[in-house]
N, C-alpha and C positions, 0 to 999 in steps of 0.2 A: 504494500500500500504506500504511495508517494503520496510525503505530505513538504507542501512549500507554500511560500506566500502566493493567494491569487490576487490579480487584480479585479480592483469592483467597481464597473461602472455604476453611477447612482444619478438619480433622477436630479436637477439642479437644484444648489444651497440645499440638499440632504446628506449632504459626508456624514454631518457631527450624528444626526437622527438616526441613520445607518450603524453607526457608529455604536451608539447607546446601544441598537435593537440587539446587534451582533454579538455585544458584550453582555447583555442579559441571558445570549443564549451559548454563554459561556465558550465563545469564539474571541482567540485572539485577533485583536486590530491594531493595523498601525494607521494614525492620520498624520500628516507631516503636516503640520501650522506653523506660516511664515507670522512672526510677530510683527506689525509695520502699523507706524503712525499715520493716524490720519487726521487732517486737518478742517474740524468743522467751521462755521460762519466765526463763533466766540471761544472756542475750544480746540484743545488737539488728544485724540484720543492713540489710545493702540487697542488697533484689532486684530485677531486671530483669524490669518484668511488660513485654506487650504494651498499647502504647494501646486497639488495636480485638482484646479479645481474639475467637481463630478467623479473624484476619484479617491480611493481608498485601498485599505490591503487587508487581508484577511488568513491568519496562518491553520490552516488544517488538512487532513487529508484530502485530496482531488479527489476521491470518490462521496466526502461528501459535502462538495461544491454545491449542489441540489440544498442543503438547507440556508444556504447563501441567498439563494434567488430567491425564497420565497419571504425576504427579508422587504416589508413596505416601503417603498423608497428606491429599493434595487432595481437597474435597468437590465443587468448584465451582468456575468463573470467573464472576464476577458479568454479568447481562445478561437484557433483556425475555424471552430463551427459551436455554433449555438451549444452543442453536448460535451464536448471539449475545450479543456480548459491550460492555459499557457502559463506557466512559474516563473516570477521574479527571482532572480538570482537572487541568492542572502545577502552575496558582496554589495548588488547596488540597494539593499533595503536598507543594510548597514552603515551603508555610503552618505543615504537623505537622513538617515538617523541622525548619524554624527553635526550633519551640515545643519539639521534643524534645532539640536541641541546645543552646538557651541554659541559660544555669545558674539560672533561675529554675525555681521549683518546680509541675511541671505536675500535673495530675491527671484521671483521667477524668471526663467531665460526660455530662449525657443530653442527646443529640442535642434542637433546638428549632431553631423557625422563628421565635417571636417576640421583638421587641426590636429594639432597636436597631443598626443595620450604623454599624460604626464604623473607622477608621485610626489607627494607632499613628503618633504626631510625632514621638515622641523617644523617645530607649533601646536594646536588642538589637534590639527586636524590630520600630523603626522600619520604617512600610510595610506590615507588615503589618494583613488588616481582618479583620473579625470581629464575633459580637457583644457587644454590652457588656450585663452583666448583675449588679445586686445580691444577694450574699450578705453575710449578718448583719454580717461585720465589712467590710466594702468591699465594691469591684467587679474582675468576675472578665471578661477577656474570652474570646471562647469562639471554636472555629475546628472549624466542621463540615465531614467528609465526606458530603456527601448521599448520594452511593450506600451508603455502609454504615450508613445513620442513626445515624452514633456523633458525638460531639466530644472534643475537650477541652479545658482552660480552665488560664488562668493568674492569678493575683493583679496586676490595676495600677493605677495610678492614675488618677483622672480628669483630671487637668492632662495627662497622655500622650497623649488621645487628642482625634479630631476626627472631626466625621462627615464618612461616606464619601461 
């Protein structure tokens, strides 16, 4: 019996409800929530988006994915066909773990294949790989889920890192 993280499509702004339902029915979940301020008319607040918004992780056996779908809110378990189901690697579950836990400031990026695969030397984030990528003010590395074509990217430095 294979058991790994599936992906779970969910009907829109239902991750967290998803969420709750999964964890009631004593299924492991992971939701990855970017911390990010937001700036009202009189106020600035921090809100807890999701990384991969309409998406979530679910860790149990593939065979019983089927209690997954029958979850209110759920569109989908990701997979070649409706009955079949596709596993995230642990390494990249591991990977938006770390990035959503450290206290550097992450953000969502659009999912890419090209560039450069790199490993963090040094810092939180040590060990982990990813891609390294230029924006305007520095470089951002990036850490893809392939099955949901999403990433996300953090701000580092080029002395941190070494190719993989």
């Amino acid at each position: 019996m294979q058991t790994g993280w599936l992906a779970v499509w969910t009907r829109a702004h239902h991750e967290k409800t998803v969420r709750d339902h999964l964890d009631a029915l004593s299924v492991e979940t992971f939701l990855p929530l970017l911390h990010l301020e937001s700036r009202r008319r009189d106020r600035r607040a921090t809100m807890d988006i999701p990384a991969f918004p309409g998406y979530l992780f679910a860790h149990l056996p593939v065979s019983d994915a089927s209690i997954v779908k029958t979850v209110r809110g759920v569109v989908q378990v990701l997979g070649p066909t409706p009955t079949e189901y596709s596993i995230v690697p642990d390494t990249q579950i591991e990977a938006v773990r770390r990035l959503v836990e450290s206290r550097l400031r992450v953000d969502p990026f659009p999912y890419m294949k090209v560039g450069s695969l790199v490993r963090v030397k040094s810092g939180p984030l040590k060990g982990l790989e990813g891609v390294l990528v230029k924006k305007r003010s520095g470089l951002r590395l990036v850490v893809d889920v392939d099955l949901l074509c999403q990433s996300i990217a953090t701000e580092i430095s080029a002395a941190d890192v070494e190719c993989a």
